[in-house]
Structure formats: C-alpha cells, structure tokens
Residue frames relative to the residue before (quaternion, step in Angstrom):
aa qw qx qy qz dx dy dz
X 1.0000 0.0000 0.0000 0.0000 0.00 0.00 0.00
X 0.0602 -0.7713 0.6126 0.1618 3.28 -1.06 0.80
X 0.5638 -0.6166 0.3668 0.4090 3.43 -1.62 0.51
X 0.2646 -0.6835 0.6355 0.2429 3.68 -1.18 0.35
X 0.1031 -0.8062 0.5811 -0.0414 3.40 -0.97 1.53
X 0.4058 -0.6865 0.5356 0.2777 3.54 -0.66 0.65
X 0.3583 -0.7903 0.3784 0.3223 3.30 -0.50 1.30
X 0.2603 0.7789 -0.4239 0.3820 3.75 1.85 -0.07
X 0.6986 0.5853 -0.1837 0.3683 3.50 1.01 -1.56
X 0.5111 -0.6190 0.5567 0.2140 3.64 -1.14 1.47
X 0.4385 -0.6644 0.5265 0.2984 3.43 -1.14 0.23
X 0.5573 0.5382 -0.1720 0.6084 3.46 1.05 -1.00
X 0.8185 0.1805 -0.2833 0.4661 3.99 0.84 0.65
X 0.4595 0.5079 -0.6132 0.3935 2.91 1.34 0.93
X 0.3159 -0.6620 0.6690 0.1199 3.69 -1.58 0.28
X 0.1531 -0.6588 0.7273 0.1169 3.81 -0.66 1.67
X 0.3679 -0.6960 0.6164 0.0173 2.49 -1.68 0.55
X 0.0443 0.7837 -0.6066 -0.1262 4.12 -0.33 0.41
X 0.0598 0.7295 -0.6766 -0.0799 3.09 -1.88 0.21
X 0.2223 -0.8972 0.3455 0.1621 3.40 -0.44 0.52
X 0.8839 0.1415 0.0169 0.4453 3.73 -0.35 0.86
X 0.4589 0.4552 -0.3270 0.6894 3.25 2.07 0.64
X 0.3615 -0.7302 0.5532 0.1737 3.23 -1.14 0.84
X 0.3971 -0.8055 0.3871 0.2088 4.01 -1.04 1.10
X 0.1996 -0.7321 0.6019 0.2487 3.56 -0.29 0.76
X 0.0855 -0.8333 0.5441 0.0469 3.66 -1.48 1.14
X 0.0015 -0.8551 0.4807 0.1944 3.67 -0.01 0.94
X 0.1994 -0.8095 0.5335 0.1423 3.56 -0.61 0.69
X 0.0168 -0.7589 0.5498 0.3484 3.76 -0.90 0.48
X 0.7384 -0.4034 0.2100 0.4980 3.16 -2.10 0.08
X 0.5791 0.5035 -0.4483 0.4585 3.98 0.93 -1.00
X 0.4133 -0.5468 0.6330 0.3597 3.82 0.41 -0.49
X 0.7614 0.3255 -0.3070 0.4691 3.77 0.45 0.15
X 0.3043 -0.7423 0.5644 0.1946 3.83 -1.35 0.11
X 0.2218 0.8572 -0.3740 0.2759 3.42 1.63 0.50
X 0.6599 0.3956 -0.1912 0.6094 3.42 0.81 -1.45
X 0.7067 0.4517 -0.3537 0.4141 4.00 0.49 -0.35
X 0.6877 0.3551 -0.2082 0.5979 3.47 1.14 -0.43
X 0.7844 0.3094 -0.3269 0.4267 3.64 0.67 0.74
X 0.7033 0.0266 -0.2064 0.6798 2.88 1.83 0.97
X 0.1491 -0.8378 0.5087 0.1308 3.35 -1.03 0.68
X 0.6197 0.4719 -0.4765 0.4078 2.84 0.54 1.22
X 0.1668 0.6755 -0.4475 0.5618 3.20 1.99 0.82
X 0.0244 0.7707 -0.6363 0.0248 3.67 -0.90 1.29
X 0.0105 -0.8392 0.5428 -0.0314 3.85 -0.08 0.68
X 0.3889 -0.6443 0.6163 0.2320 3.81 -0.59 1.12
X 0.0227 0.7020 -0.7047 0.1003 3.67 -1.02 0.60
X 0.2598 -0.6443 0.6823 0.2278 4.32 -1.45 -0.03
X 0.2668 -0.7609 0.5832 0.0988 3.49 -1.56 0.82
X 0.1157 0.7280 -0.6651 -0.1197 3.66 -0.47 0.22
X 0.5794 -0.4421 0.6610 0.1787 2.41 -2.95 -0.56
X 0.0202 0.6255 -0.7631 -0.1613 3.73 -0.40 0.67
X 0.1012 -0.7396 0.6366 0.1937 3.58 -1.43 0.52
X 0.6740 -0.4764 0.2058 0.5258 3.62 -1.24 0.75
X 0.7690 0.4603 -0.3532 0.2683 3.62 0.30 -0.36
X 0.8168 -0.3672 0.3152 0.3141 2.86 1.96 0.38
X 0.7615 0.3332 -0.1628 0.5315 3.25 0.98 -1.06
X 0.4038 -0.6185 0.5885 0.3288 4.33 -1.03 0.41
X 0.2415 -0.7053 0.6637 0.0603 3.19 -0.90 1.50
X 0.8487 -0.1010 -0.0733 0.5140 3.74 0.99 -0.37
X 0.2235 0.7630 -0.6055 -0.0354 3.54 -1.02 0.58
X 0.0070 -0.7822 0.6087 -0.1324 3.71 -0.63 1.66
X 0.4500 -0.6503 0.4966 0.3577 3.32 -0.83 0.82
X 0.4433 -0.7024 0.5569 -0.0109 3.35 -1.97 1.02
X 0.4051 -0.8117 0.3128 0.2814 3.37 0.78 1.63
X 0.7587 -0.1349 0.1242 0.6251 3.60 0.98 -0.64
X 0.2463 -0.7564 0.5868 0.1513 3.55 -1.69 0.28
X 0.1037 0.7785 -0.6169 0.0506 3.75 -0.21 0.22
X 0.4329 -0.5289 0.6575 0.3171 3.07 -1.93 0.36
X 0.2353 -0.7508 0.5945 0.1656 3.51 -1.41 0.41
X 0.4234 0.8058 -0.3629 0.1994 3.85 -0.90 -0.35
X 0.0871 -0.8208 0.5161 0.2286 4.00 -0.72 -0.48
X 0.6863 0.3763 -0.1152 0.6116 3.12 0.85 -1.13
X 0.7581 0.3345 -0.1480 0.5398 3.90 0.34 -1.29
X 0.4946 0.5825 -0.4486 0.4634 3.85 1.13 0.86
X 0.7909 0.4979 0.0337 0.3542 2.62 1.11 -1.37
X 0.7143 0.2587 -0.0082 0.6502 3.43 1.59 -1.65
X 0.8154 0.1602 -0.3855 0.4012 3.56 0.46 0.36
X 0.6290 -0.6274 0.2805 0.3635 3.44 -0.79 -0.01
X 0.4750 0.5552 -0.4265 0.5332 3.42 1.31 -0.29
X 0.0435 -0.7823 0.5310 0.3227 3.38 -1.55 0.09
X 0.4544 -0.6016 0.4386 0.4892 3.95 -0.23 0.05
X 0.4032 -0.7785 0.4629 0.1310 3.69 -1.29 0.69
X 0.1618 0.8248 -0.5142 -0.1703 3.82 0.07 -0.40
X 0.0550 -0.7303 0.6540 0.1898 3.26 -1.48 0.59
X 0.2969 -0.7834 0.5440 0.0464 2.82 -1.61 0.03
C-alpha cells in the first residue's frame, strides 16, 4: 500500500509514523474521506478494511457494508466521535 497525499498537502505537515512488529488495520471509505460520517450520524457510507502485516503482505481486505458514527451525548459533547462498522 502506498500513501495517497493531496498534492494541496505541505510536506513539513505530514507526520510518519513507525511501529514495529504489529500489524496496521486500514479502514478506507468509498468518498475516501470520514467527513460526512463525523458530521452526522446518521450518514452511512460503505467503505473496505484491511490487514497490512509486518511482512508487508494484506492478510485481509473485505468490503464494509457501511460506516457510521454512533453515540448521543458523546456525538455531540465531546470531540471525539465513536465509529461503527459493519
């Protein structure tokens, strides 16, 4: 997997990241963004998850019937929101 940068995007604000010997879970939606899910939750948006494992290889990627934020109170009053997939 490579990263997709907006070419809009400063170099000097991107942040690598390392981790060693743990494998990365990646959820992706279909817009490529999670905007419309975090500014309503009742915004459902189909989207696919994989596995990069340390060697590299995708142990799983299956599409993700929808994505949605969930919550009432902790939607609303905190800034994090909570995700669900499905």
């Amino acid at each position: 997997m490579q990263p997709e940068i907006p070419e809009e995007t400063a170099p000097d604000s991107i942040v690598w990241m390392y981790s060693e010997n743990i494998p990365a879970v990646f959820i992706d939606t279909k817009s490529g963004s999670a905007e419309q899910i975090h500014a309503d939750k009742n915004v459902k948006e189909a989207g696919e998850i994989s596995v990069l494992e340390v060697d590299g290889s995708i142990s799983l990627r299956m599409p993700l019937a929808y994505i949605k934020s969930r919550g009432n109170t902790s939607f609303t009053s905190f800034e994090k929101s909570l995700i669900r997939l499905n």
